[in-house]
C-alpha positions in Angstrom: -15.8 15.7 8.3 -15.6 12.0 7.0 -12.0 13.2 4.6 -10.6 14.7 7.4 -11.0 11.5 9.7 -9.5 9.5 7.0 -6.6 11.9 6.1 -5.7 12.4 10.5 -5.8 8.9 10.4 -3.1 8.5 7.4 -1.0 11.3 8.5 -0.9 10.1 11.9 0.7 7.1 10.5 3.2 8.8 8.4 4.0 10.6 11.8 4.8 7.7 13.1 6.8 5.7 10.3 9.0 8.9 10.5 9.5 9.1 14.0 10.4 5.1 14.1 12.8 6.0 11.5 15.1 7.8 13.9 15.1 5.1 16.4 15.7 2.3 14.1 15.2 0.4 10.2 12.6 -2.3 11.4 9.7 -0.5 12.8 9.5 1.7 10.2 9.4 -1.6 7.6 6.9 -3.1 9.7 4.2 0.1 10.4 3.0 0.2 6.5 1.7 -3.2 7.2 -0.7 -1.9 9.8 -4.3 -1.8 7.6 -4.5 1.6 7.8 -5.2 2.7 4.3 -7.2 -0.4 4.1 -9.4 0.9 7.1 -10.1 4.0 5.2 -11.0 2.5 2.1 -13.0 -0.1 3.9 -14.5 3.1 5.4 -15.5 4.9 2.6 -17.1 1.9 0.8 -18.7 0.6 3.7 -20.3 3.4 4.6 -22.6 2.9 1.3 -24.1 0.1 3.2 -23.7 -2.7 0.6 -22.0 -5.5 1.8 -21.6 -7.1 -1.6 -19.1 -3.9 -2.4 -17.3 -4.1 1.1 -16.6 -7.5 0.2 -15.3 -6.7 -3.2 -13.1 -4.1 -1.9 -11.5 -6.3 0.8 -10.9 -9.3 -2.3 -9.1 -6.1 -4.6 -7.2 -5.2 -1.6 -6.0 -9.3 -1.4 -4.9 -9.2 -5.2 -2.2 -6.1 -4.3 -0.4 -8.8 -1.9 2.0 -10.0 -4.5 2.2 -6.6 -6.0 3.5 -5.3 -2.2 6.0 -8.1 -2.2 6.9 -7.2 -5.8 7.9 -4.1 -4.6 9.3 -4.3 -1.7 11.7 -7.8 -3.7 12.7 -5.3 -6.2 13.9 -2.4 -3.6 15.4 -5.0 -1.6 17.2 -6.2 -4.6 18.2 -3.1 -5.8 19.7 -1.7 -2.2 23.1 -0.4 -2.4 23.1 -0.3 -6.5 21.6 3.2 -7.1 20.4 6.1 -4.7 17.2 5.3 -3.1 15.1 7.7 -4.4 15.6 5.5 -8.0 15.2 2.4 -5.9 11.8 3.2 -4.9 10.9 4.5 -8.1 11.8 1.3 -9.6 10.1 -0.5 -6.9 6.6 1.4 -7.6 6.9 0.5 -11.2 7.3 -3.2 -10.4 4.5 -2.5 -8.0 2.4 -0.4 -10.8 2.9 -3.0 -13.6 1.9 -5.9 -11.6 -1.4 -4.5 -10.4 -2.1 -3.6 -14.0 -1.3 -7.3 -15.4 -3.4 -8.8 -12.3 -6.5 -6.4 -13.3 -6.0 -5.8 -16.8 -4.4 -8.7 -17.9 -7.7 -11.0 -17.3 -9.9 -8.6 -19.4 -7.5 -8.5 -22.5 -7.6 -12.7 -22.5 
């Protein structure tokens, strides 16, 4: 029952980014930063009951800041150069790569 909480929750969002689609281009931009898939990971580790791993989840979710940004920097950039299913491939890939260099990268030193 717990999944199918989390996945209403997440769907009801998508719901939503697609209906602000129609009525404009900023709503949409703005509802992915609404927590919600931060909410249901939160959920899921804090229901463990250790606050030692609620905390570490909320510092990995701080590290994917810059990785957003990179993202959403390199389909900015690339708007209006290539068709925008490429763009946000391109932008996951900057997104992908810097996540891996920011948890990765510190292990391989």
């Amino acid at each position: 029952m717990d999944v199918l909480w989390k996945s209403l929750l997440g769907g009801l969002v998508t719901a939503l980014i697609v209906l602000a689609s129609k009525k404009g281009d900023i709503l949409p931009g703005i509802l992915p930063l609404a927590p919600t898939f931060a909410i249901i990971a939160l959920l899921a580790v804090g229901s463990k009951g250790d606050p030692a791993g609620l905390r570490m989840a909320c510092l990995a979710g701080v590290k994917t800041v810059p990785a957003y940004l990179a993202f959403l920097s390199v389909c900015w950039a690339m708007a209006g150069k290539a068709d925008y299913r490429l763009i946000i491939f391109g932008g996951v890939a900057a997104w992908l790569a810097l996540v891996l260099a920011m948890f990765y990268g510190p292990r391989l030193l």
